[in-house]
N, C-alpha and C positions, 0 to 999 in steps of 0.2 A: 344923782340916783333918785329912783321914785320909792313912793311908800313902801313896794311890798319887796322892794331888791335887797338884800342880803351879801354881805360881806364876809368871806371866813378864810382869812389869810393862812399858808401850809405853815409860817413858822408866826410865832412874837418877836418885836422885838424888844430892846434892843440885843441880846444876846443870841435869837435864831431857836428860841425851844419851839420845838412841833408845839403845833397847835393841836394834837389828837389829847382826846381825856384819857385818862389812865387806866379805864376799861375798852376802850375799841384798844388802845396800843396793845394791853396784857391778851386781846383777844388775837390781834396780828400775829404777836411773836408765839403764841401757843399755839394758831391753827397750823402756822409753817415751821414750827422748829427753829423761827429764823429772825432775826432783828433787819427787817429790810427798813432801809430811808422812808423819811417822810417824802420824798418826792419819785420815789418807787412805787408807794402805795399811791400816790397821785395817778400816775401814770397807768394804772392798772383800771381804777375806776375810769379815768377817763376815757381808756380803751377801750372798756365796757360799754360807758355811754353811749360811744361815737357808732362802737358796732352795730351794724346794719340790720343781721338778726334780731339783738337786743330791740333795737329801736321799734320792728315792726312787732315783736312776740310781745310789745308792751303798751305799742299806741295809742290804745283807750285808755289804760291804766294813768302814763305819762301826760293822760290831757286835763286829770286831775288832782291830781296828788305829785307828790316828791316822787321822784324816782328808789327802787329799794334795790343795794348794793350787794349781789348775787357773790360770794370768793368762794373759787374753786379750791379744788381741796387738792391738786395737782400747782406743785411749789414751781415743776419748771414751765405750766401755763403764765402762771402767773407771774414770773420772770418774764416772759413772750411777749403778753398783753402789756406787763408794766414798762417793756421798750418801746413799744407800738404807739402808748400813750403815751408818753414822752414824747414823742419824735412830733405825733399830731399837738402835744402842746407848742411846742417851737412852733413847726407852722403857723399854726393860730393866734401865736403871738405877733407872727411875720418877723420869726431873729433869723437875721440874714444867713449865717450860716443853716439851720436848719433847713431854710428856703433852697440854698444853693446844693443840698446833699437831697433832701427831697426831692425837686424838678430834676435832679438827674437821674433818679429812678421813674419818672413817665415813660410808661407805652408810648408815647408819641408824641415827640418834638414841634409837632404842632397847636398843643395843646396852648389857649392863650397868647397866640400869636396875633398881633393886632397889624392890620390892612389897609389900605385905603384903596377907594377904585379912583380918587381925583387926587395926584399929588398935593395940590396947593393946600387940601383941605388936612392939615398935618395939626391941627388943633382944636378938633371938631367941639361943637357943642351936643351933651348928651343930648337926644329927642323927649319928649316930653310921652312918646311909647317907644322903649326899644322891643325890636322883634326877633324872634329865633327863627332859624328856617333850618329845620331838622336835618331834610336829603343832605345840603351843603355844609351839616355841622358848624354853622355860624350865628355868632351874635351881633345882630347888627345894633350900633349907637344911636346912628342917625340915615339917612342916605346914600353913605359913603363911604363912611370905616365901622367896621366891623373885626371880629379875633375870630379868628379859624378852631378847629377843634375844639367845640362847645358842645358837645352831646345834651341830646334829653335830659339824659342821668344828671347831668352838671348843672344846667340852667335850670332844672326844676328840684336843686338841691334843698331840703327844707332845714330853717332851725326857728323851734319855737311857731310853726306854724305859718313861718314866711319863704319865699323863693330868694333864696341869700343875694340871688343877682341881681335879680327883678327887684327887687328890697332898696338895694344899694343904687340901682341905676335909677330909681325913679325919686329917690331922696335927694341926685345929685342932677334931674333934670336941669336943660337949660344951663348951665356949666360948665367949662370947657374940662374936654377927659382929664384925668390924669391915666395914660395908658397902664402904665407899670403897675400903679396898682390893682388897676379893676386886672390884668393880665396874671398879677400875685394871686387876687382871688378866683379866679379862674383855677391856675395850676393847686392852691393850697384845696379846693372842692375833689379837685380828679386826684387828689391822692388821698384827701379824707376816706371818699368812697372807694 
């Protein structure tokens, strides 16, 4: 980690006490009537973050400072969001089950599906530009293999000010692919969004 990253684990160990202070906790269980998990409340901010309105209703805001943690005052939203965020923490983690129950909620089966137009070339090396070509919803590596169903929305998915694809594929130019995963963050993008 570099200077300005920060670390804030959901529990201590070694016993598992949340890590919240005794004032956000007493603020949790009094706004809801309700003692929810520390990883319910995880799940809810992270919902928040990940949302799409949130993210554009704050984008100046988010370009300097901490993000400020909005709770609704509706106990069964917040039940909603704090499943939603969950579900996107597993992805994000890449835990195989959340993987395998996520990708089978995609719109479309082709989403992440990696191609080649030359058999032989079955372990390509990343290009040193991979390119999208919008019409055909493709992302191409190199020359030759390319994943189908790569939308706009997908490949110019941003975090922290970077194109998470473009990010990752030019980090691992020159390279030979790992399919699965760059296909993982393919599918883990089209269900974020």
């Amino acid at each position: 980690m570099e200077g300005g990253d920060y670390v804030n684990p959901l529990y201590h160990n070694p016993n598992y006490t949340e890590n919240f202070t005794p004032e956000f906790r007493s603020f949790i269980d009094k706004h809801y009537s309700h003692h929810f998990e520390p990883l319910e409340v995880l799940g809810y901010i992270y919902a928040l973050l990940y949302s799409p309105n949130y993210r554009k209703r704050y984008e100046d805001f988010l370009k300097i400072d901490y993000p400020k943690i909005l709770f609704t005052n509706n106990k069964d939203l917040f039940r909603a969001l704090s499943l939603l965020g969950i579900e996107l923490i597993g992805l994000h983690v890449l835990n195989q089950e959340s993987l395998n129950y996520g990708f089978n909620k995609l719109k479309d089966a082709t989403i992440g599906e990696s191609c080649y137009k030359e058999e032989h070339d079955r372990n390509p090396i990343i290009s040193k530009k991979p390119s999208h070509n919008e019409p055909e919803q493709r992302l191409y590596i190199n020359h030759s293999a390319y994943f189908r169903g790569v939308s706009e929305e997908i490949y110019n998915y941003m975090i922290g000010g970077y194109s998470v694809l473009d990010k990752y594929l030019k980090s691992h130019k020159n390279e030979p692919c790992n399919f699965d995963h760059v296909s993982n963050i393919i599918k883990v993008i089209a269900r974020t969004i």
